[in-house]
C-alpha positions as CSV (number, residue, x, y, z in Angstrom):
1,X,88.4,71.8,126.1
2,X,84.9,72.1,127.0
3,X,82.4,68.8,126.7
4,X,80.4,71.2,123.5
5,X,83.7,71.2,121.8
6,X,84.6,67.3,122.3
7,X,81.2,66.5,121.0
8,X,82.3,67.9,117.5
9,X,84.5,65.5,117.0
10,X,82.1,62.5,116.8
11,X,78.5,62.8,114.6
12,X,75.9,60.9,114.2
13,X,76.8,58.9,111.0
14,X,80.3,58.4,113.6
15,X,82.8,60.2,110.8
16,X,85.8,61.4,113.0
17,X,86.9,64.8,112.5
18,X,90.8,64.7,111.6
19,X,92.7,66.9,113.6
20,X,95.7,68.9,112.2
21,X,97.6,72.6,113.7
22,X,98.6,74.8,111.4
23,X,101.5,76.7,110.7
24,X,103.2,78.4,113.8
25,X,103.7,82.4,114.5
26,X,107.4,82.6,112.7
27,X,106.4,86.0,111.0
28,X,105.4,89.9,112.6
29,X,102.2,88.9,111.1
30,X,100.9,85.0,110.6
31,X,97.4,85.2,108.7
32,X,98.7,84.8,105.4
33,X,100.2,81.9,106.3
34,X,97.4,80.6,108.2
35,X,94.6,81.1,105.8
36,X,96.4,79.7,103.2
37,X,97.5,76.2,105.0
38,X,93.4,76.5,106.2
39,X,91.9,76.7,102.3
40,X,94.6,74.1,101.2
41,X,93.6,71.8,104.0
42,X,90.3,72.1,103.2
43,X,90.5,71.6,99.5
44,X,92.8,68.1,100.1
45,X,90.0,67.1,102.2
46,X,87.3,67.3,99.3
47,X,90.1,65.9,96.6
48,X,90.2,62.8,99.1
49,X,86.6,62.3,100.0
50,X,85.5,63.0,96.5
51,X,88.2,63.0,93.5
52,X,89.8,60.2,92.0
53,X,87.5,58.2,89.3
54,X,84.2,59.3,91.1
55,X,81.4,61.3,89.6
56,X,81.6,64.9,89.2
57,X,80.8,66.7,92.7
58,X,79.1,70.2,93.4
59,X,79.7,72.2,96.6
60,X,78.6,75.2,98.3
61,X,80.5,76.8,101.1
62,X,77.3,77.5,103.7
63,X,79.7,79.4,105.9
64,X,81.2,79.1,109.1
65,X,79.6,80.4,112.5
66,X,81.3,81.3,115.9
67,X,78.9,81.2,118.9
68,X,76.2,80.0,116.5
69,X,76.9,83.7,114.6
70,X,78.2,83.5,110.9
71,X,81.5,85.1,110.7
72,X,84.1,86.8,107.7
73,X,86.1,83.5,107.9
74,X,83.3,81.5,106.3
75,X,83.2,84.4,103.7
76,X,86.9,84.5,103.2
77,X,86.4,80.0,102.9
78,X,84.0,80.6,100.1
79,X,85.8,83.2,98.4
80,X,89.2,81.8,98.2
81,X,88.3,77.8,98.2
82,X,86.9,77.8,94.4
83,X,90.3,79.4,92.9
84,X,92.5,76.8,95.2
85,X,90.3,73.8,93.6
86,X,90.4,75.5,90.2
87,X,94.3,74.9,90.4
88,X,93.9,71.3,91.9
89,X,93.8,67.9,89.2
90,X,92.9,64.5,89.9
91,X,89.5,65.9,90.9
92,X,86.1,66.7,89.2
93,X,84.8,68.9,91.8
94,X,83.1,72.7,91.3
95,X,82.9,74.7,94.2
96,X,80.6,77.4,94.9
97,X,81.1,80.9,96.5
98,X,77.1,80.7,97.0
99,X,74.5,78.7,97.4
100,X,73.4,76.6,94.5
101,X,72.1,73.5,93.6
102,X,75.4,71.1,94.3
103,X,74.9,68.0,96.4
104,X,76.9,68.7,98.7
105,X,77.8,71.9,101.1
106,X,80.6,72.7,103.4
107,X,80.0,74.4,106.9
108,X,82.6,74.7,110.1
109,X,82.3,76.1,113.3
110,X,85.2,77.9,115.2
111,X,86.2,78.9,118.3
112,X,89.0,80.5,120.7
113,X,91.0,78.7,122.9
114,X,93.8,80.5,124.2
115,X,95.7,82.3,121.6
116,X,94.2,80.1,119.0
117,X,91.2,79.2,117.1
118,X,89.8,75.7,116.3
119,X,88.2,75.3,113.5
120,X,85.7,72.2,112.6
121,X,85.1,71.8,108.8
122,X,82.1,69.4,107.5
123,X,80.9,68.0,104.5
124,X,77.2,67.5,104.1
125,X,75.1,65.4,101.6
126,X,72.3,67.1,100.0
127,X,70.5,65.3,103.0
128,X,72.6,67.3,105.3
129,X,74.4,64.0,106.9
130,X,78.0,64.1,107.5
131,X,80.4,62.5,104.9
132,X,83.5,63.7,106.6
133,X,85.1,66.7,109.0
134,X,88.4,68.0,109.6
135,X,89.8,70.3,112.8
136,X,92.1,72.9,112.1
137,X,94.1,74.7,114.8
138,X,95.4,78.1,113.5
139,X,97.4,80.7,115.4
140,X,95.4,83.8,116.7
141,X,96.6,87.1,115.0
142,X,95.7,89.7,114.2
143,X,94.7,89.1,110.2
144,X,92.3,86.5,111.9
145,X,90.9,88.1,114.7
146,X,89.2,90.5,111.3
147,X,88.1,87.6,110.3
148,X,86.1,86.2,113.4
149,X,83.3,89.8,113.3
150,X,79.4,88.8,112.3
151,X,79.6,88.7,108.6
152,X,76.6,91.3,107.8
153,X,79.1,93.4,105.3
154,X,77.2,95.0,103.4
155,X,79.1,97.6,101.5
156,X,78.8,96.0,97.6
157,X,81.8,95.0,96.1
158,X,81.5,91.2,95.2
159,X,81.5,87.8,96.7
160,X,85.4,87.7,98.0
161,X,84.7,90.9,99.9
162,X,85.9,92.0,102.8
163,X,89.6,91.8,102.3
164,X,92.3,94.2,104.0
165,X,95.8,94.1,103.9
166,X,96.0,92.2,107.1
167,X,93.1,89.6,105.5
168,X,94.2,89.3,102.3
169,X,92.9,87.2,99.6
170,X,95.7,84.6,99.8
171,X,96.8,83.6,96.1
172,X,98.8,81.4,94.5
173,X,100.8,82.1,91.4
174,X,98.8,80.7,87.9
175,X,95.5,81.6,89.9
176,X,93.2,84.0,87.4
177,X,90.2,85.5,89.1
178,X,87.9,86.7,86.4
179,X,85.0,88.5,88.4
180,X,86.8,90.8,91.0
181,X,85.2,94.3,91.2
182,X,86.5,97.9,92.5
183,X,82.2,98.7,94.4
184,X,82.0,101.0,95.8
185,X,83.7,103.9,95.0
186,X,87.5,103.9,97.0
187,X,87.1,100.6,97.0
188,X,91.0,98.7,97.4
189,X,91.4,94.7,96.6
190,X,94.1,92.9,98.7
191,X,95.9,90.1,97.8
192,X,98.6,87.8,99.6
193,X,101.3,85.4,97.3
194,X,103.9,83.1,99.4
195,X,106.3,81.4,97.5
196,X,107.1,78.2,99.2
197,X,109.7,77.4,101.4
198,X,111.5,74.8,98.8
199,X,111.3,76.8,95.7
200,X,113.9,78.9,93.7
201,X,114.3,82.6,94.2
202,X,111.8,83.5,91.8
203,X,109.5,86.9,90.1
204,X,106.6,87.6,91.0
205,X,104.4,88.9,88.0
206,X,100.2,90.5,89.0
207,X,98.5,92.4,86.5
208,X,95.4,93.1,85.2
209,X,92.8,93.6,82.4
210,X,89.5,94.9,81.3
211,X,88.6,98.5,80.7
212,X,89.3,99.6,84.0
213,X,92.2,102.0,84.8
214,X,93.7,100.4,87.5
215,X,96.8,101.2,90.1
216,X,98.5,98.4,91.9
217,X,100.7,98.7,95.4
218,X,103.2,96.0,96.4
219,X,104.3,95.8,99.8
220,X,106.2,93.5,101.6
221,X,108.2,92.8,105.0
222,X,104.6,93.2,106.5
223,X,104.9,96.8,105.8
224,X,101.3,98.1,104.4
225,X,102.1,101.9,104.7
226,X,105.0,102.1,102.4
227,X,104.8,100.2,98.9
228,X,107.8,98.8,97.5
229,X,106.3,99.3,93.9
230,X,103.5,101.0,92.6
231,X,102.1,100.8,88.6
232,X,99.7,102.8,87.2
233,X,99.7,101.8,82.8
234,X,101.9,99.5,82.3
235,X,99.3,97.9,79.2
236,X,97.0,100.3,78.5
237,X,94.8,101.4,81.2
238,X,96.0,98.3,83.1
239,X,98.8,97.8,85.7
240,X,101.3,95.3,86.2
241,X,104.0,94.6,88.5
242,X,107.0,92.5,88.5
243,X,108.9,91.9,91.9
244,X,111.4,89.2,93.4
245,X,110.5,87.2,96.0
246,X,112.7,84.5,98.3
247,X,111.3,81.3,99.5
248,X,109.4,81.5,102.0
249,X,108.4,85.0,101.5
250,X,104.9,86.7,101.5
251,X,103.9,89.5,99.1
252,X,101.0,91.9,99.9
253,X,99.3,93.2,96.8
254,X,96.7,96.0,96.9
255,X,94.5,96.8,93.6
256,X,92.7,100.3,93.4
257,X,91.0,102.4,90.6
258,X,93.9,105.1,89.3
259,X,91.4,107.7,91.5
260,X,88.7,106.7,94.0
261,X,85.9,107.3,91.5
262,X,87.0,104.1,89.6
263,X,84.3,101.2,89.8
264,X,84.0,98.2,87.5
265,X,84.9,94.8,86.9
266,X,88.2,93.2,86.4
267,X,90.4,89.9,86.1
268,X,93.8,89.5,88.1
269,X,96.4,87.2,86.6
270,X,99.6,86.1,88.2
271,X,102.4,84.2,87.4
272,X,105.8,83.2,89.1
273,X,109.4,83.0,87.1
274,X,111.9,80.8,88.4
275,X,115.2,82.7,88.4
276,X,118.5,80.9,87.3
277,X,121.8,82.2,87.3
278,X,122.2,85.6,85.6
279,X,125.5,85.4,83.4
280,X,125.9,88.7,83.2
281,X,126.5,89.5,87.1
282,X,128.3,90.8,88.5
283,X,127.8,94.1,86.5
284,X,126.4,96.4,89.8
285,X,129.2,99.0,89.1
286,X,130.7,100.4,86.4
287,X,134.4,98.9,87.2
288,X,132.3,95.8,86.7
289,X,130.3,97.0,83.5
290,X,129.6,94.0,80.8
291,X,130.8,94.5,77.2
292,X,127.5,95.3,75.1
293,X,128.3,95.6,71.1
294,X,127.4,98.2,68.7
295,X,125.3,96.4,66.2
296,X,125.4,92.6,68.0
297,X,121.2,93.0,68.1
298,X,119.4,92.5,71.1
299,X,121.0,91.1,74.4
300,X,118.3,89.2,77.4
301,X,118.6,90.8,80.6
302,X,117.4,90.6,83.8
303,X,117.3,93.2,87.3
304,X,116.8,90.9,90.0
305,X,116.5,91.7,92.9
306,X,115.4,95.0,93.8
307,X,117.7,97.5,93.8
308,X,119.4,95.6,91.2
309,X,121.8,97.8,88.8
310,X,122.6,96.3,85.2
311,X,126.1,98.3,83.5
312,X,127.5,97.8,80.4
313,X,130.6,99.4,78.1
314,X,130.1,100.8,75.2
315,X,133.4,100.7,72.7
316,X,133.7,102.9,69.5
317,X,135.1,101.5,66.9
318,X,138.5,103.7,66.1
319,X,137.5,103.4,62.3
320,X,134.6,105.1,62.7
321,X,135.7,109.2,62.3
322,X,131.9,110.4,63.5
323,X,128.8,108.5,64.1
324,X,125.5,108.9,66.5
325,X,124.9,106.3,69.0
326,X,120.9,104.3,69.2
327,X,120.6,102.5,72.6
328,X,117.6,101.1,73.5
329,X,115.5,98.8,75.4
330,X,113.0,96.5,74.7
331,X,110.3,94.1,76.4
332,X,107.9,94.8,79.0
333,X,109.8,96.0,82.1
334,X,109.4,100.0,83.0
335,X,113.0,100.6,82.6
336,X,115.1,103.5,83.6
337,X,119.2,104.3,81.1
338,X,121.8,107.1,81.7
339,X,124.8,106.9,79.3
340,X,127.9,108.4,81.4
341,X,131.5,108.8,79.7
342,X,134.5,106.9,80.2
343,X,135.3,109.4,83.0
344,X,131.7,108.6,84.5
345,X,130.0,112.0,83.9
346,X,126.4,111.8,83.3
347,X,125.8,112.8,79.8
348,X,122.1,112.0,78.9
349,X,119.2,109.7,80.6
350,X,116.0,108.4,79.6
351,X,112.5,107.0,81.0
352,X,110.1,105.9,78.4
353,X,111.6,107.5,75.3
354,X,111.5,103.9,73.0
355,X,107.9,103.9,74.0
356,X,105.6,102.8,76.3
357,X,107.9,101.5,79.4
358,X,111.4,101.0,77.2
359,X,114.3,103.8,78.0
360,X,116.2,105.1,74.8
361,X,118.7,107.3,74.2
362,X,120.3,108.8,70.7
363,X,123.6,110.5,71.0
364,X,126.2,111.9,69.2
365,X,128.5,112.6,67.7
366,X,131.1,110.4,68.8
367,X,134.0,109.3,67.3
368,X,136.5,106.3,67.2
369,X,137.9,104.9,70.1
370,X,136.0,106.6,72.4
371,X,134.0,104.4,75.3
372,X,130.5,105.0,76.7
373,X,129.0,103.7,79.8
374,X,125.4,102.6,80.1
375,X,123.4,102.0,83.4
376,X,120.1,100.4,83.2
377,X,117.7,99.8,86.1
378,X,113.8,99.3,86.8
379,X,112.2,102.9,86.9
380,X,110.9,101.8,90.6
381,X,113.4,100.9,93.5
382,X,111.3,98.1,94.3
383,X,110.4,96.5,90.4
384,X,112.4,93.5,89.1
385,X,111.8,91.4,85.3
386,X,113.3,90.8,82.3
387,X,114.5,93.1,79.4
388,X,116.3,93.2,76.5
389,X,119.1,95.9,75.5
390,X,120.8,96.6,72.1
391,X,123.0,99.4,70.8
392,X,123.8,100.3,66.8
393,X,124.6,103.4,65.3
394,X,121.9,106.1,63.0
395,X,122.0,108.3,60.4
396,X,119.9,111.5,62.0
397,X,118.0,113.8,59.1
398,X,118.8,117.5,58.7
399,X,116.4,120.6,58.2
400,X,117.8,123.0,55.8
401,X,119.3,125.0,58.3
402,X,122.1,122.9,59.6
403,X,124.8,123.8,60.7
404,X,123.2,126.2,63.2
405,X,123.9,124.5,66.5
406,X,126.0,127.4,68.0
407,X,126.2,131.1,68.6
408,X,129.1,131.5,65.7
409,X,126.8,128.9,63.4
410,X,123.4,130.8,64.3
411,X,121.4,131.0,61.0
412,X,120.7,135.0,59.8
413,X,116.5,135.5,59.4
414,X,115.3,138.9,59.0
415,X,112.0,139.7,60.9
416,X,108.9,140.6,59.6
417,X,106.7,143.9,59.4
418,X,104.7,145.3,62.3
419,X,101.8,142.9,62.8
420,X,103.2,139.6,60.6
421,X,104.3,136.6,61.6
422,X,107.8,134.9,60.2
423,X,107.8,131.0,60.0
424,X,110.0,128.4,60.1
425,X,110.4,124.5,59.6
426,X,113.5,122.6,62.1
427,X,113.9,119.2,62.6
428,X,115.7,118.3,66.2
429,X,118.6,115.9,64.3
430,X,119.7,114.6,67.4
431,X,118.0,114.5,70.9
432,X,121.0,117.1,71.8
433,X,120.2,119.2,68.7
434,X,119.9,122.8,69.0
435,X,118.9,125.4,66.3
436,X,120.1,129.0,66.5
437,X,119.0,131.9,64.8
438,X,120.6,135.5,64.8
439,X,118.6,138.9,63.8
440,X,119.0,142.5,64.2
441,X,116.4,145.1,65.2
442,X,117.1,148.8,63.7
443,X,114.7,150.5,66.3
444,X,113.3,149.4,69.3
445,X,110.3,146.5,69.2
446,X,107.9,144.0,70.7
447,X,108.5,140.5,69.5
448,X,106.7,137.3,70.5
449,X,108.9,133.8,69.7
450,X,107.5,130.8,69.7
451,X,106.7,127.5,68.7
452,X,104.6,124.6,67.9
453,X,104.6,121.1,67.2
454,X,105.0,118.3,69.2
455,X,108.5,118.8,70.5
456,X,108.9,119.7,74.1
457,X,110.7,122.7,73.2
458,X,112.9,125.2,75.5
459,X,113.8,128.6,74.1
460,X,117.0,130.9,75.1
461,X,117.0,134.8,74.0
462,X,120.4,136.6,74.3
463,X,121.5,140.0,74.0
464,X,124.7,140.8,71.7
465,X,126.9,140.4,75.3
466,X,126.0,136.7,75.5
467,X,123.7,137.7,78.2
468,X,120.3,135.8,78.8
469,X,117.3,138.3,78.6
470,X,114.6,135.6,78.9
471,X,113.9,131.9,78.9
472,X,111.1,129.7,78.6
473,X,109.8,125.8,78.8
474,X,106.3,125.6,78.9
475,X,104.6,129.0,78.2
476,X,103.2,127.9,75.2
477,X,100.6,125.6,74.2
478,X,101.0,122.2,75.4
479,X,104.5,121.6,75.7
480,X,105.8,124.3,73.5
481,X,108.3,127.6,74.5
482,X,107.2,131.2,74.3
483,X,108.7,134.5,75.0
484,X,107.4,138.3,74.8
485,X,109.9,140.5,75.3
486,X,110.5,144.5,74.0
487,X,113.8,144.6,72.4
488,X,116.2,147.8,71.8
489,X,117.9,148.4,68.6
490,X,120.5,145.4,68.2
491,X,121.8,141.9,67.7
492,X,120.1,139.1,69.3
493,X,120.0,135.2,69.1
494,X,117.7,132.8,69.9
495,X,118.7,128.9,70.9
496,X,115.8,126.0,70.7
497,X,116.3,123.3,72.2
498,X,114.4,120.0,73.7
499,X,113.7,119.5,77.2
500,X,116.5,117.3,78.3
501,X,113.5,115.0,80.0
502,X,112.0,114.2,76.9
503,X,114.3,114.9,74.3
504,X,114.6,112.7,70.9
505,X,115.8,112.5,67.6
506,X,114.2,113.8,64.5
507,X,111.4,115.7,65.9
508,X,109.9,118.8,63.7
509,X,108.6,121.6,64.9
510,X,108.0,125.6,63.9
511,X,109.4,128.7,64.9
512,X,107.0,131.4,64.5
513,X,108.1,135.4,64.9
514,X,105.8,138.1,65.4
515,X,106.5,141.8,65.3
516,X,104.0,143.8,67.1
């Protein structure tokens, strides 16, 4: 070490400077690791010199210089340093990102030696004498060599830019940071979250709010190019995230605006969940489904890890002759259901049909005895959380035209004149309700079927042969089915139907016939 560097170590009101090395190169990628020992170091420093029964203490964080230049690692010191004390007691110190009126001020100096850096932290009266120092020795990488530029950014944003995935914003879970901003416009945030080495397998939770419509990214395994998990609304325009994360284990969060025009103001809140046993596992396969019963209210949950795959069995009671099947779930996690039967073929799934993230499905009839399959799992391979799941049985409602769910049921309308319309009220009974309706041209014709509401409806046309002339999903307006066709003399049907997708009970909607 050269004699410049020795001669940090001794000042003129003879403080010592402490010297500690941080945490070894035990990952693809160290700087999370690092930077977080660096800011705790730093903040047990000031909770020793200064906590305890003592006055209340201001700081600013002056920045820290490398050949006499100041460098991003005195902006990434001042950025993260005030939300580490914020989460500190025992102390009554404030810590500034920028320079204010506090008494006292924090500046280091750094250099490389070798593959590592040496970092020198003071603490200065308002007087500018030393009250006491600290050297750090951190492991060169890569996240750090970002770090060591001139810090002359100058590309807006706010005070804890520049961050980047490999110099994060290193986090720890109950932080809240209530002035981040998306400035300029593709502006991305990154943050880092390591769950220490002696905890419990745990879930990770990172959301936001505010008006801005925001998109998070989680990535982990030091992988930035392919996210585990995205979000875009899981709370309004806000995302959220839940994943599982192992001791020891870093997470890489990136927040962006839904579309790089985005710009405004948020807060970030994040939170950890201890995870205990799960009394329900194992229930990964369906030979291993749990028992779930009709009517026993709402069951707790969890999918943990990734990847995780909750089943359950579904058993009829063999008193009941017909009945229609309600399962849902509830709670905040984005969840994905298929309902399969006994010989496992998939029968119906849902996404978001109970609302906002929450999977339902309605099905029926069934009848007694008979046993139904249900597979829940996060709509994302990578998401983990809690959720709740309950089954019970509905009455569905009926339009005046049931039975007509078949060609032999199909309900006889006769068309209208040349240049009228026909019209018709249906109610979808079941999410696997269908509505027929049989009529018979004398001479050739242009018809145009349609309809509206806000079922996402599918339409069918067959000739007398059973053979399909035309179909249609979305020809109408919004999500409505619409068919033009020029029809010989003859018999023809018509089937409406939901979209499988989005299909629910006791939607209405019209059928409207036109003769041209």
């Amino acid at each position: 070490m050269s004699i410049s560097v020795l001669l940090l170590f001794v000042f003129f009101s003879g403080t010592v400077l402490v010297g500690q090395t941080g945490p070894s190169d035990t990952g693809s990628d160290p700087s999370h690791q690092a930077l977080s020992w660096m800011v705790d170091e730093v903040a047990g420093m000031l909770v020793r010199e200064l906590g305890g029964d003592g006055p209340a203490a201001d700081i600013h964080v002056r920045g820290i210089t490398m050949q006499d230049t100041p460098v991003l690692l005195g902006d990434y010191l001042a950025a993260s340093l005030p939300v580490r004390m914020s989460r500190r007691s025992g102390h009554s110190i404030s810590v500034y990102s920028r320079p204010g009126a506090g008494f006292y001020s924090i500046s280091g100096k750094v250099f490389r030696i070798g593959d590592a850096l040496d970092l020198f932290i003071t603490l200065h009266d308002q007087d500018g004498r030393v009250v006491t120092g600290k050297e750090l020795r951190l492991p060169l990488s890569p996240g750090l060599e970002e770090l060591l530029v001139p810090a002359n950014y100058g590309g807006g944003g706010d005070l804890y830019e520049p961050d980047s995935g490999s110099s994060p914003l290193v986090l720890s879970p109950g932080d809240v940071l209530d002035d981040r901003t998306l400035d300029p416009e593709g502006d991305r945030d990154w943050f880092a979250f390591t769950l220490p080495e002696n905890a419990e397998p745990s879930i990770l939770t990172v959301q936001s709010t505010g008006d801005l419509d925001t998109y998070i990214e989680v990535y982990r395994n030091g992988d930035l190019t392919d996210p585990v998990l995205e979000n875009d609304d899981s709370d309004d325009q806000n995302a959220r995230v839940s994943v599982d994360i192992a001791p020891g284990e870093t997470i890489v969060i990136a927040l962006r605006g839904y579309d790089d025009s985005e710009t405004g103001s948020y807060k970030l809140i994040s939170r950890f969940e201890e995870f205990g046993p799960d009394a329900s596992e194992p229930n990964n396969r369906m030979e291993d489904a749990l028992s779930l019963e009709i009517g026993g209210g709402e069951e707790s949950f969890h999918i943990f890890p990734s990847g995780d795959l909750d089943w359950y069995r579904i058993q009829v009671p063999r008193t009941r002759e017909e009945a229609y099947l309600n399962i849902e779930t509830g709670g905040d996690l984005d969840t994905f259901m298929e309902l399969y039967s006994a010989d496992g073929d998939l029968l119906v799934s849902d996404d978001d049909g109970g609302g906002d993230v929450q999977a339902r499905i309605a099905y029926g009839p069934v009848h007694g005895s008979e046993t139904f399959f249900v597979k829940v799992r996060h709509y994302e391979q990578g998401g983990t959380g809690a959720y709740s799941l309950s089954a019970d049985f509905f009455e569905p409602a009926y339009d005046e035209y049931e039975p007509d769910n078949g060609w032999e049921e199909a309900s006889e309308l006769e068309l209208p004149g040349s240049g009228d319309t026909l019209s018709r009220n249906y109610l979808f009974s079941t999410p696997g309700d269908s509505d027929w309706v049989r009529f018979t041209l004398q001479k050739g014709q242009r018809l145009i079927l349609r309809t509206e509401g806000a079922a996402d409806t599918y339409l069918t046309l067959y000739d007398e042969n059973r053979r399909i002339l035309q179909e249609s999903d979305d020809d109408g307006e919004e999500y409505n089915g619409r068919i033009e066709y020029s029809l010989a003399p003859g018999t023809y049907r018509l089937e409406t139907r939901q979209y499988q997708e989005d299909a629910r009970e006791g939607v209405d909607y019209r059928l409207l016939i036109t003769a041209e």
